[in-house]
N, C-alpha and C positions, 0 to 999 in steps of 0.2 A: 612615384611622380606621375603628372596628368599626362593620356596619350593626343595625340592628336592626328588627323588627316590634313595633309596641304600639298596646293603644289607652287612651284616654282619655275619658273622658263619650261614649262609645259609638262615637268616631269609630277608625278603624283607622288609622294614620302612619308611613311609614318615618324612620327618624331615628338620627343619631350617638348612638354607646354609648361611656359612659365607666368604666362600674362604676356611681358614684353618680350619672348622671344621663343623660336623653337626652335630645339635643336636637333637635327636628324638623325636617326636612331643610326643608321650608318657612318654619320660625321662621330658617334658619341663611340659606337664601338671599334671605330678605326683610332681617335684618339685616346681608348683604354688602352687597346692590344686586346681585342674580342673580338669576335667571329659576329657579322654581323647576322641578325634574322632577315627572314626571305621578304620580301614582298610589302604591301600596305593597307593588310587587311586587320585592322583591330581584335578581331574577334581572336585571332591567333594569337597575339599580344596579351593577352588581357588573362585576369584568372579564368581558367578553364582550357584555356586555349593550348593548341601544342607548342609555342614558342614565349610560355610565360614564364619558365625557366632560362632561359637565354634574357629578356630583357632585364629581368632581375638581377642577371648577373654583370649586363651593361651599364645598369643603375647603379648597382655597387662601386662598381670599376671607376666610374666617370664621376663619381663622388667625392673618389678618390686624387684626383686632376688636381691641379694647383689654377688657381678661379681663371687665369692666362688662358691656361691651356681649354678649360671650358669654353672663355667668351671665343676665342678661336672656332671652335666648333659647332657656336650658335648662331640663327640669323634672326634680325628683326622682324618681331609678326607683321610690319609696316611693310616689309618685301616679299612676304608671304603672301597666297590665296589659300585659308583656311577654309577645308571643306566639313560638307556634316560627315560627322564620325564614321557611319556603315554605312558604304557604297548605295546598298540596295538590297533595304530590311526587308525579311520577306512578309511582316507585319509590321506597321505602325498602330497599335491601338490604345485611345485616350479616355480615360475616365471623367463622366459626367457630376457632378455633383460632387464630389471627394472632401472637401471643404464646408463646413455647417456656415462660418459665416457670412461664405459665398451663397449658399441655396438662401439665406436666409433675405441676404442685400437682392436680390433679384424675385423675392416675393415669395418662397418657400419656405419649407417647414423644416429645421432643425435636423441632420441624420439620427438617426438610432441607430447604432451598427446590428445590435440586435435583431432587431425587427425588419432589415429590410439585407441589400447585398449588393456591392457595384455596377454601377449605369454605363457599359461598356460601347466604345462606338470605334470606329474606324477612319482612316484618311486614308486619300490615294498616294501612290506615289509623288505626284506632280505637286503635289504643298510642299516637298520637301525644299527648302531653304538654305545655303550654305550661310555659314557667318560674314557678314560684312555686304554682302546679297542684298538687294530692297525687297520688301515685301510691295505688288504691284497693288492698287486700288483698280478695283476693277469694274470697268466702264458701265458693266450692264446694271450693277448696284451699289453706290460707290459711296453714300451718304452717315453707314451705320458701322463702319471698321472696327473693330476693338482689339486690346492687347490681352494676352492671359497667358500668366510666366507657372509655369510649370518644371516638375522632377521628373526627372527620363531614366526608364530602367532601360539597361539593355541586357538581356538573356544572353548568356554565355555557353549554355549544357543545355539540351534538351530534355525536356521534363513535361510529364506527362501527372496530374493526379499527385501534385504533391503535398505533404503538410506545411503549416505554418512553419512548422518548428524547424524543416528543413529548405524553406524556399530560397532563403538569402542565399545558400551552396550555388544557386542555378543563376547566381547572376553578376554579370562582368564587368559592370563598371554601371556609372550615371551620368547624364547629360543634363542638359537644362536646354526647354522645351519653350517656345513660345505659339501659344494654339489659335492663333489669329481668328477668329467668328467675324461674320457679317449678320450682325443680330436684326437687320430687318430684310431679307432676303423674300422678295415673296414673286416668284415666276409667274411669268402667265398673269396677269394683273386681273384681268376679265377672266379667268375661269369659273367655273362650278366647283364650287366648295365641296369637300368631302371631311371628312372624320379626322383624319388625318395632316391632313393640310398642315398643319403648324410645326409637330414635328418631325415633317420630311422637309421644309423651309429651316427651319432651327437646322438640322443636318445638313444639308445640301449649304447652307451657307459660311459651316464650315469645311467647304472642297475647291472652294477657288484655289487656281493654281497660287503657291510660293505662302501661303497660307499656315506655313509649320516650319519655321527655319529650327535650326537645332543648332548647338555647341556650345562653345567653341573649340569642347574637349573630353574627353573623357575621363572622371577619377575612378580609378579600377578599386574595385569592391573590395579587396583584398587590404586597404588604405583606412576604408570607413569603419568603423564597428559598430554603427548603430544611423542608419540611412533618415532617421527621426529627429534628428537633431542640429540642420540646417538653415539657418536665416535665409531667406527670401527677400530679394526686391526687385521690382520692375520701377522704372521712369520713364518718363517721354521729355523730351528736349530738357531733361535735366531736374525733372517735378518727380517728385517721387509718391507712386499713383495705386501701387501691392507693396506692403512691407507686413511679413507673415513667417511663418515658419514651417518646414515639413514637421514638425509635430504636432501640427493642427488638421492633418487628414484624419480624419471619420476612418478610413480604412487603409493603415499602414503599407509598406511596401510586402513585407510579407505576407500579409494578409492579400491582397491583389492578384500577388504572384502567383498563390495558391488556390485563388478562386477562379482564373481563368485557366492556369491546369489541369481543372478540374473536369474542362468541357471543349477546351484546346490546347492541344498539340506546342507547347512555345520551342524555336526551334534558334538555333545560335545564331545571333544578328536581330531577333526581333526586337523588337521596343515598345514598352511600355510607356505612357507619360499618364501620369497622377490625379489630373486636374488643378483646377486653380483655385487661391485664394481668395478673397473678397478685396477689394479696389479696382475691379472691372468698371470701363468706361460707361458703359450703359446703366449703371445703380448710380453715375454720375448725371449723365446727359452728356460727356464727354466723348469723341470718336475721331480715330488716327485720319491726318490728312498729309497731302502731298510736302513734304519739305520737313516730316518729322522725325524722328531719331527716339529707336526703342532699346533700353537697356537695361537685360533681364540677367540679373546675379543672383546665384544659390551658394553661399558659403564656400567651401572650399573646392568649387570646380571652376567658376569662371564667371565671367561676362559675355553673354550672348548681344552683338550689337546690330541692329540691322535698321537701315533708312528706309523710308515709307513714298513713294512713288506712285 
């Protein structure tokens, strides 16, 4: 089952995600007769982690419940505040380009996996986004907003230089990612032009705050057998704007895993996100404005929803 963070009249709870409801992993193993797990930290929950034998055995148990005794023990995500999944990843890093038909809709050149190797970049903490959150428009450039739904690894083991063949071991679940860019972001309007100029604008405009919301769940790795194999869509007020699949990344999640291993450290709670597909606003002339409503679904984890502000 999907895990999830929420809180409730103030308290923070890890707990089963069903769509319309979660139910708290302590609600679930008080109505098996199970000892419930400590705390609400994912990472312990999840494969890898040291209390993913305990949930699996509250999975089991509460499976077992007669559906009464379930709805008893669940609440409405509508009385919930669903958070992003890891408190406070000690990386968030997002891949450039991953997508051929995205490089291609935005003026580029088809990938090669062969020939070339993942465009790796980073966000600060402060884009992080919980579900149901707005994403703010932001006053100082607030003209060129875009949506880009993305797959979220989250590292569960630490790992260091690992192969393809073994990468999927080192990772604990997926999320689904929305990497908000402000595609004309350009500071300093009057400065002196340097070399660079374009791709520290291109970057820098994806680091406005609330700029990365995440969720609204996690499907623990151990569930998927093959992370290549999920339909993708994003909408805005109901228009359906990316519809793509993770099997159309240039560079799989194994592959990824393994190639930033190879030169970092990934360490349990960090996250990965994939890049995106092609139906990006800007290969439109289309761009998110105040009173809109983003809705980025990846197969069997969720619906990320978050209004635009």
């Amino acid at each position: 089952m999907r895990i999830c963070r929420f809180e409730k009249s103030g308290q923070v709870e890890a707990g089963f995600y069903t769509d319309e409801h979660v139910i708290p992993l302590s609600a679930a193993a008080k109505a098996a007769g199970v000892e419930a797990p400590e705390g609400h930290d994912l990472i312990s929950l999840l494969p890898g982690g040291s209390q993913r034998g305990t949930v699996a055995e509250i999975q089991e148990a509460f499976g077992k419940l007669s559906a009464s005794e379930q709805a008893d023990a669940s609440i409405a995500v509508a009385d919930v505040s669903l958070l992003i999944p890891i408190a406070t990843p000690g990386k968030v890093m997002m891949l450039a380009g991953n997508y051929s038909k995205h490089v291609e809709e935005t003026g580029g050149k088809a990938v090669v996996r062969e020939s070339t190797f993942p465009y790796v970049f980073m966000k600060p903490a402060t884009t992080l986004t919980h579900p149901g959150d707005p994403v703010r428009i932001p006053a100082i450039s607030p003209d060129h907003i875009d949506w880009e739904i993305e797959f979220g690894i989250i590292i569960g083991k630490q790992c260091k230089g690992v192969s393809e063949a073994d990468a999927l071991d080192y990772v604990a679940g997926y999320t689904v990612v929305n990497d908000i860019s402000d595609r004309k972001y350009r500071p300093n309007p009057g400065r002196v032009e340097r070399p660079k100029d374009q791709f520290f604008d291109w970057l820098h405009g994806k680091w406005h705050d609330t700029f990365c919301p995440m969720g609204p769940c996690v499907l623990p790795a151990d569930e998927l057998a093959d992370p290549q194999t999920l339909p993708m869509k994003l909408t805005v007020n109901g228009n359906v704007e990316q519809d793509a699949s993770t099997a159309e990344m240039d560079f799989p999640v194994a592959a990824v895993v393994s190639f930033i291993s190879s030169w970092v450290t990934l360490n349990p709670g960090d996250i990965i996100s994939t890049g995106t597909p092609d139906g990006v606003g800007v290969a439109k002339g289309k761009f998110l404005k105040s009173g809109d409503v983003m809705e980025a679904s990846i197969g069997s984890i969720g619906v990320l929803r978050n209004p635009v502000e």
